[in-house]
N, C-alpha and C positions, 0 to 999 in steps of 0.2 A: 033932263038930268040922267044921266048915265047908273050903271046895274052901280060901279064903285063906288059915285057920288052916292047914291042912294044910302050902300051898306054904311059906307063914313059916315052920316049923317044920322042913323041908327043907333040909339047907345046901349053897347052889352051892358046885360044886367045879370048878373052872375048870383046864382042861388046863397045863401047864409052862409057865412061861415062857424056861425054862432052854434051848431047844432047839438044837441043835448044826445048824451050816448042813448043805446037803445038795447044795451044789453040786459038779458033775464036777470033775475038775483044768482048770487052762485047757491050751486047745489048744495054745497054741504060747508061748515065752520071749518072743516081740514081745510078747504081752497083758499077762504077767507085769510087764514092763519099761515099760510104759504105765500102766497100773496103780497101780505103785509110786512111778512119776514124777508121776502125777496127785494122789497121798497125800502122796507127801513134801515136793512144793510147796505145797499146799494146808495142810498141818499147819504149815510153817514159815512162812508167812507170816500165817496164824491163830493163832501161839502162848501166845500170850495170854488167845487165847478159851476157855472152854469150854462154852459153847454151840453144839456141834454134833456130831454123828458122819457121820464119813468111812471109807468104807472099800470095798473092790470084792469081786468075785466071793463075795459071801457073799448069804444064801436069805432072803428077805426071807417071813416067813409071815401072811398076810393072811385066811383065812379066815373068812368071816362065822359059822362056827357053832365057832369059836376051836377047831380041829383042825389039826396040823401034819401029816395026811397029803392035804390037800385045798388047792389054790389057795396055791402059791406060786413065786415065782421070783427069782432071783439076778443081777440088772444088774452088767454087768462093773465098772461103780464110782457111789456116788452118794453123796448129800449131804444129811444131815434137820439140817434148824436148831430153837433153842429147845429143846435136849433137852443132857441132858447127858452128858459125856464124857469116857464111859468105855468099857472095851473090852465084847465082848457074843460072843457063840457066835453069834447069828444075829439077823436083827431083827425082832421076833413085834409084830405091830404092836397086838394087845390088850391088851397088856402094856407099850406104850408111848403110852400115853391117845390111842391111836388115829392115831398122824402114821404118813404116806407119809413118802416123801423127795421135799423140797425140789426137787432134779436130778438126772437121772440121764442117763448116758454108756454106751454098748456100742460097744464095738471089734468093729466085721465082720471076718468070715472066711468064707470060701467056703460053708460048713456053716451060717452064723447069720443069714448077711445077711438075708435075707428074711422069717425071723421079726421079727428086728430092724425092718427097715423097715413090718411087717404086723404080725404079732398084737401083739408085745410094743410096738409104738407104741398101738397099740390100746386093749391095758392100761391102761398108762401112762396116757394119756388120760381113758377115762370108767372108769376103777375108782380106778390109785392119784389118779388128777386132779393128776399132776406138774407142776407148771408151768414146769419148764423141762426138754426132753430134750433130747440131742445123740447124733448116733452117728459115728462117725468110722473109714473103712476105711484102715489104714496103706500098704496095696498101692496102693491106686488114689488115696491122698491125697486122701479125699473128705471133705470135713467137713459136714455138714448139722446145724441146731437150728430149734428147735419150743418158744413160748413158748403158754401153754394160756388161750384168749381168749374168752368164754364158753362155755368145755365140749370148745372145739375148738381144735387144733394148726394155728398159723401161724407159716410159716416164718419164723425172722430173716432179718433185710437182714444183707451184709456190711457192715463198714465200708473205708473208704480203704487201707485194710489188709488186709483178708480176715478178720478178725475179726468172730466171733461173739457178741453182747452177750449175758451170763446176768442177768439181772435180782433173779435168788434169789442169788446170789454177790455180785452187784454187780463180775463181772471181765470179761475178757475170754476166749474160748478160742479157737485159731488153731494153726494148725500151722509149724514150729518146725525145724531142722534134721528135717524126716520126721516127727516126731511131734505126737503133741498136748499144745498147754502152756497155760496161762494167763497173762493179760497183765493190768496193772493201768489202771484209767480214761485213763491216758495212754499205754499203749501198753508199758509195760515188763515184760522178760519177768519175771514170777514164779520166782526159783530153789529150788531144794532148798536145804536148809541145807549140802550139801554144798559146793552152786556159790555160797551166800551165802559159804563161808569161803574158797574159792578167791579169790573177788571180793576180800572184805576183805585176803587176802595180798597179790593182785596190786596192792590200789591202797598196798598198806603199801610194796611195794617202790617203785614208782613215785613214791610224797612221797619215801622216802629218798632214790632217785634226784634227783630234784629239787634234794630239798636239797644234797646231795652237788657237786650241779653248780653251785646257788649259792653256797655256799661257796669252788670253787675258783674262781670268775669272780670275785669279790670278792677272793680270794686276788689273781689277775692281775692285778684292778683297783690294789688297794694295790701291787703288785709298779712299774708302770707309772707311779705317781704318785711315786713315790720312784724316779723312776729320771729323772722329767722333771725330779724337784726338784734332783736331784744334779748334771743337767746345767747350772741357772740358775745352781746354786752355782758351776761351773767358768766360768760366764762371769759372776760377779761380781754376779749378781742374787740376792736374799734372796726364796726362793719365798710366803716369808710376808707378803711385801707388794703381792703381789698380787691 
């Protein structure tokens, strides 16, 4: 039997793909809370989609020799388009016909920053070849993005706004009452489904209002015209012939 025959007859067996992230807990309820805010807006205004997986602080496994104890790391939130969506233990990227994610975001802390701004920029760059990163310090309300230009990280412009263009989202990202939100091509904020049903109550009440209040102006109006009519009639004129 020949070295080929041999290999042929050999069956790859290819490590789990099943693999459970292995990320720490996050540091602090601010990351938590960013986080969630950055999913839950992102999901509700992509609901329709299922073309994509979102999701943060989970272990993204990348090794070139498909080992989940070698080369991997857990961006506080990010975004792979073209893939579909569904939930996942972690994201083995061998096992997902080889996508990076699309964007990724980390939230600095005292402890991260400087990997964050250093290796894991780095990363990102010439391994996953992200094309869009952003990292955003809540303390210090710094926002900084990085669109990947051949091979290399160049800073976005703001815009008129302080807004950040994601080119892979097609949104905007900016900071927001203290945090970080997404905005749409014109500028509007992005809500959670929470803050879309808030919205839709507030403007429920508001038409009713509205209405409420046309109604009684009309009510006044008619009150008014029959009162100027009752007056022609005490003086002998037929309001109707006027």
């Amino acid at each position: 039997m020949t070295i080929a025959q041999e290999r042929e007859s050999i069956e790859v067996i290819f490590p789990p793909s099943e693999i459970y992230s292995d990320e720490p807990p996050l540091e602090t309820e601010l990351h938590l809370r960013q986080i969630m805010l950055l999913l839950q807006s992102l999901e509700g205004l992509w609901s329709q989609r299922n073309d994509f997986y979102a999701f943060g602080n989970l272990t993204i496994y990348y090794s070139p020799n498909q080992l989940k104890s070698e080369y991997f790391r857990g961006p506080d939130f990010f975004v792979v388009l073209g893939t579909e969506r569904k939930m996942r233990k972690s994201w083995v990227v061998w096992a997902e016909e080889g996508k990076y994610p699309n964007l990724i975001i980390e939230i600095l802390s005292t402890s991260t920053a400087k990997t964050d701004r250093g290796l894991k920029k780095e990363i990102y760059q010439n391994t996953f070849r992200t094309p869009d990163y952003f990292w955003f310090d809540p303390e210090a309300q710094e926002l900084k993005g990085f669109h990947l230009v051949d091979g290399q990280y160049k800073e976005i412009a703001e815009n008129s706004q302080g807004y950040l263009w994601s080119q892979q989202l097609e949104l905007y990202l900016g900071v927001y009452g203290g945090v970080l939100r997404f905005f749409t091509q014109q500028g509007e904020l992005v809500p959670t489904l929470e803050e879309a049903a808030t919205i839709a109550k507030q403007e429920t009440a508001e038409e009713r209002f509205k209405a409420t209040m046309a109604e009684q102006e009309a009510a006044e109006a008619k009150q008014e015209t029959e009162r100027l009519a009752a007056k022609l009639r005490e003086l002998g004129i037929d309001p109707n012939t006027l």
